[in-house]
Residue frames as qw, qx, qy, qz and C-alpha x, y, z in Angstrom:
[[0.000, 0.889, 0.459, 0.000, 0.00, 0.00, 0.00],
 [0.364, 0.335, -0.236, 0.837, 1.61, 3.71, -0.56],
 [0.515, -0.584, -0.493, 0.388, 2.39, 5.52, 1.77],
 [0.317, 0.784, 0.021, 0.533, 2.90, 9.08, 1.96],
 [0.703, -0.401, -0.309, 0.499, 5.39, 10.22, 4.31],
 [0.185, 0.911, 0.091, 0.357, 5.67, 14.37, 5.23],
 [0.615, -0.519, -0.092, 0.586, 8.17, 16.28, 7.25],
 [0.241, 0.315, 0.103, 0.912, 9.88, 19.94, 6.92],
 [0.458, -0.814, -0.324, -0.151, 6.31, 21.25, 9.59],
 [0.633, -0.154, -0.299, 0.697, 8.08, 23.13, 12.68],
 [0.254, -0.735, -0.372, 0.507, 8.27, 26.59, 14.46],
 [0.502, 0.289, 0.131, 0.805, 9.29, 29.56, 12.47],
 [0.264, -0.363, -0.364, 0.816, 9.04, 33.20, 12.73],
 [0.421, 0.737, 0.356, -0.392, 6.40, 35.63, 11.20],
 [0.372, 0.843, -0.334, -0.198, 7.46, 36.66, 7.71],
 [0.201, -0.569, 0.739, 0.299, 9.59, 33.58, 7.86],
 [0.577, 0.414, -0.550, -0.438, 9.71, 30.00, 5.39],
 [0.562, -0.275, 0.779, -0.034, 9.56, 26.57, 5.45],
 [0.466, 0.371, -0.562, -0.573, 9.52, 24.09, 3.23],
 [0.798, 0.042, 0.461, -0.386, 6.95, 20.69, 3.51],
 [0.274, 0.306, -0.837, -0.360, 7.95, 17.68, 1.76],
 [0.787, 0.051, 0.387, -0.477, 5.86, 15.07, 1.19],
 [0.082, -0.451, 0.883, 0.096, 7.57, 11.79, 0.33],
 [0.855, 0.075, -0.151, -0.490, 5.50, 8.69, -1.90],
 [0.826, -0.205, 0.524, -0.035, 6.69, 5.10, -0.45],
 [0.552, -0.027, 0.743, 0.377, 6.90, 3.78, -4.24],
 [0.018, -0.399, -0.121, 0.909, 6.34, 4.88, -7.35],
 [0.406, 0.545, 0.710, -0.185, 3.37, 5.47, -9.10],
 [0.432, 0.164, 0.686, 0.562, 2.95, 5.79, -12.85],
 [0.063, -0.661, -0.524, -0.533, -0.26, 7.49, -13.26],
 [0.188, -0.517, -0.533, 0.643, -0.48, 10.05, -10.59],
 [0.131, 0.770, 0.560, 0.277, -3.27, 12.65, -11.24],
 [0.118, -0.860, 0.029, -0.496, -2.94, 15.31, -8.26],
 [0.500, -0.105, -0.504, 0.696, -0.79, 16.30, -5.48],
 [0.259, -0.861, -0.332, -0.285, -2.26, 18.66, -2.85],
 [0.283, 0.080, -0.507, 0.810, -2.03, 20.30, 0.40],
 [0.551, -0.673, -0.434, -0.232, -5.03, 20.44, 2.89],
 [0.241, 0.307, -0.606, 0.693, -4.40, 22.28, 6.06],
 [0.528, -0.550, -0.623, -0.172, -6.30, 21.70, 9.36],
 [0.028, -0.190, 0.389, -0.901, -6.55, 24.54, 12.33],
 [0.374, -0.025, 0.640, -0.670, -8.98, 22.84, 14.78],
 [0.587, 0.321, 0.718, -0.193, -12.09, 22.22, 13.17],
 [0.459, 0.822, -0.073, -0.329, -11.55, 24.40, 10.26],
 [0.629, -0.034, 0.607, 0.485, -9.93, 22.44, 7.14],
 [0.360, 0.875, -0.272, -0.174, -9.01, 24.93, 3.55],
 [0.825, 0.178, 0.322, 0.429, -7.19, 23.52, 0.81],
 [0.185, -0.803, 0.182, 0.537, -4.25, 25.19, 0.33],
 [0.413, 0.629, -0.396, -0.527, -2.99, 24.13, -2.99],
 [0.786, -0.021, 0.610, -0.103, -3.27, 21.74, -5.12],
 [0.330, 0.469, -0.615, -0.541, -2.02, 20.61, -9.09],
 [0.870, 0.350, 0.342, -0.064, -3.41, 18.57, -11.64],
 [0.498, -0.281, 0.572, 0.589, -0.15, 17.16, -13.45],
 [0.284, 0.120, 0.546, 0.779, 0.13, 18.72, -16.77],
 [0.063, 0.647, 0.634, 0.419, -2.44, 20.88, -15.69],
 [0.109, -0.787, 0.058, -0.605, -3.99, 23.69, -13.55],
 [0.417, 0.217, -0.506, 0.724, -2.86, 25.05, -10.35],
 [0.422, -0.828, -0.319, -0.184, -5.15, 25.78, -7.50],
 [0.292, 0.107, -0.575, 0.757, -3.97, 28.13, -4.38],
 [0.316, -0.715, -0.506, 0.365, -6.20, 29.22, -1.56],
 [0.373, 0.818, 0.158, 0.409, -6.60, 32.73, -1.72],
 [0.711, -0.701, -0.017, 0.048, -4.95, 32.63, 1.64],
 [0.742, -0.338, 0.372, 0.445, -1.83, 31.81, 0.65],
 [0.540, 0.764, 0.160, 0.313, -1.49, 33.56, -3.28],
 [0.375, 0.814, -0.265, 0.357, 1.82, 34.58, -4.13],
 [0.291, -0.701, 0.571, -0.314, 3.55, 33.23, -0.96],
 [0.772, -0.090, 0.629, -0.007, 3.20, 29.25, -1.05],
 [0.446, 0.533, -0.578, -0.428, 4.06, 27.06, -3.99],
 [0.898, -0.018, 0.304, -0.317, 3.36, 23.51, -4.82],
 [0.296, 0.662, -0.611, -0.317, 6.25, 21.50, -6.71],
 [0.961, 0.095, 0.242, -0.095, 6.77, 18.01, -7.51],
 [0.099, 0.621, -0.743, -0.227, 10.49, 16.42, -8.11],
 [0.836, 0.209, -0.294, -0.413, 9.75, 13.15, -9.91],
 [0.653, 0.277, -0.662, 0.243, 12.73, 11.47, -9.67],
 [0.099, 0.313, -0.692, 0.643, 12.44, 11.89, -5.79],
 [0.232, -0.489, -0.800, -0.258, 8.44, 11.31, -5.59],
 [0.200, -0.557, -0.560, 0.580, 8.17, 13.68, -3.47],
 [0.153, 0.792, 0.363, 0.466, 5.92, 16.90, -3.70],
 [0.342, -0.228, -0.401, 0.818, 6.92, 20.00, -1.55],
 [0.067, -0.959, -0.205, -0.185, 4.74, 23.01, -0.65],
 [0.303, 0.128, -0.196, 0.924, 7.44, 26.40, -0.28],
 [0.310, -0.843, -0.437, 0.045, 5.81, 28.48, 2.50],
 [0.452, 0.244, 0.043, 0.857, 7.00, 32.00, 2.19],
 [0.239, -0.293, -0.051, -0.924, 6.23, 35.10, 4.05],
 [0.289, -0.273, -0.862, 0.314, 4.57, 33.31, 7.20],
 [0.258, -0.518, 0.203, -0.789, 1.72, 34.86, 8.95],
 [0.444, -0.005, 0.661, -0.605, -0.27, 34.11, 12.40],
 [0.701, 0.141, 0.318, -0.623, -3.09, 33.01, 10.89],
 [0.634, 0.410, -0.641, -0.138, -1.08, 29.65, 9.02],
 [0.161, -0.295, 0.891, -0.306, -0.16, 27.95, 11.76],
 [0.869, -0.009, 0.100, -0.485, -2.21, 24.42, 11.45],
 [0.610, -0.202, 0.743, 0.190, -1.49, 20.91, 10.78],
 [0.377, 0.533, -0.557, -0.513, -0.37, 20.60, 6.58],
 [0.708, 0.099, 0.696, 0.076, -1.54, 16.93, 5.18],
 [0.173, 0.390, -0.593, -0.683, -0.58, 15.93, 1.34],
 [0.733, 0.347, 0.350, -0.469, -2.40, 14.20, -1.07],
 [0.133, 0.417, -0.689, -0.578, -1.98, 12.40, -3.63],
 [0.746, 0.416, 0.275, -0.441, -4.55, 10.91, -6.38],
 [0.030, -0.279, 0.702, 0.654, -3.33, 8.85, -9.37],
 [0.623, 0.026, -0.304, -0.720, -6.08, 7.79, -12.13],
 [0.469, 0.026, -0.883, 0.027, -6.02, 4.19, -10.85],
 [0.093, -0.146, -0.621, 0.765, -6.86, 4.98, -7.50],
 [0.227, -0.591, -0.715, -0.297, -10.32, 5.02, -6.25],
 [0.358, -0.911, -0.206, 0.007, -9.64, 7.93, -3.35],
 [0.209, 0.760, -0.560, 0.254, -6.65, 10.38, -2.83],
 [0.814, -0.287, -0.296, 0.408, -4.11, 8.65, -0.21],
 [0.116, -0.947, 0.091, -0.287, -3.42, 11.28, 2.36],
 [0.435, 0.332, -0.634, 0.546, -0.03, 11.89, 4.94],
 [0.551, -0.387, -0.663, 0.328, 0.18, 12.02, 8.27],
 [0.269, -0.907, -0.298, -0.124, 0.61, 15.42, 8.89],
 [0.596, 0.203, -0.252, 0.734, 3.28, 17.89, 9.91],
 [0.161, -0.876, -0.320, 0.324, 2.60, 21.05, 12.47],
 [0.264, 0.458, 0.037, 0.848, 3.22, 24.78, 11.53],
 [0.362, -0.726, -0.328, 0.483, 3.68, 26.95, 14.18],
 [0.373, 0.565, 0.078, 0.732, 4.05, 30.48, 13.56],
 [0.463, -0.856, -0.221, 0.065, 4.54, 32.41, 16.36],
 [0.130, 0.807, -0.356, 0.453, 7.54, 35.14, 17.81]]
């Protein structure tokens, strides 16, 4: 079964960066989409999301500061978080869909903390 395995979550300062990787177990041929879903209590907001060889979604939350990338040869997808504010801090899960697949397969989760 894949697995999706995240890490790169952690403390930073307003205005500051991280970067979220999000690591596939094995790799898969036909992937569709790669996301980013973030969760702050009960409140969950996709944050961005790509359809390979296609369109780009962002949250308007996040426009012009996050990015969504994808290094093949590594399977992994990364979200660049730029320009931090208070109101980001949550817990960041990835996604990934390929056309085979009958539901995305999600990570575990990473925290963002944003805080002085």
């Amino acid at each position: 079964q894949v697995r999706l395995v995240e890490s790169g979550g952690g403390l930073v300062q307003p205005g500051g960066s991280l970067r979220l990787s999000c690591t596939v177990s094995e790799s898969v041929h036909d992937i569709y989409t790669v996301g980013w879903t973030r969760q702050a209590g009960d409140q969950r907001e996709l944050v961005a999301s790509s359809i390979i060889g296609g369109v780009t979604y962002y949250a308007d939350s996040v426009k012009g500061r996050f990015t969504i990338s994808r290094d093949n040869l590594k399977n992994t997808v990364y979200l660049q978080m730029n320009n931090l504010k208070p109101a980001d801090p949550a817990v960041y899960f990835c996604h990934v869909k390929a056309k085979s697949w009958s539901q995305a397969t999600w990570g575990q989760g990473t925290q963002v903390t944003v805080s002085s």
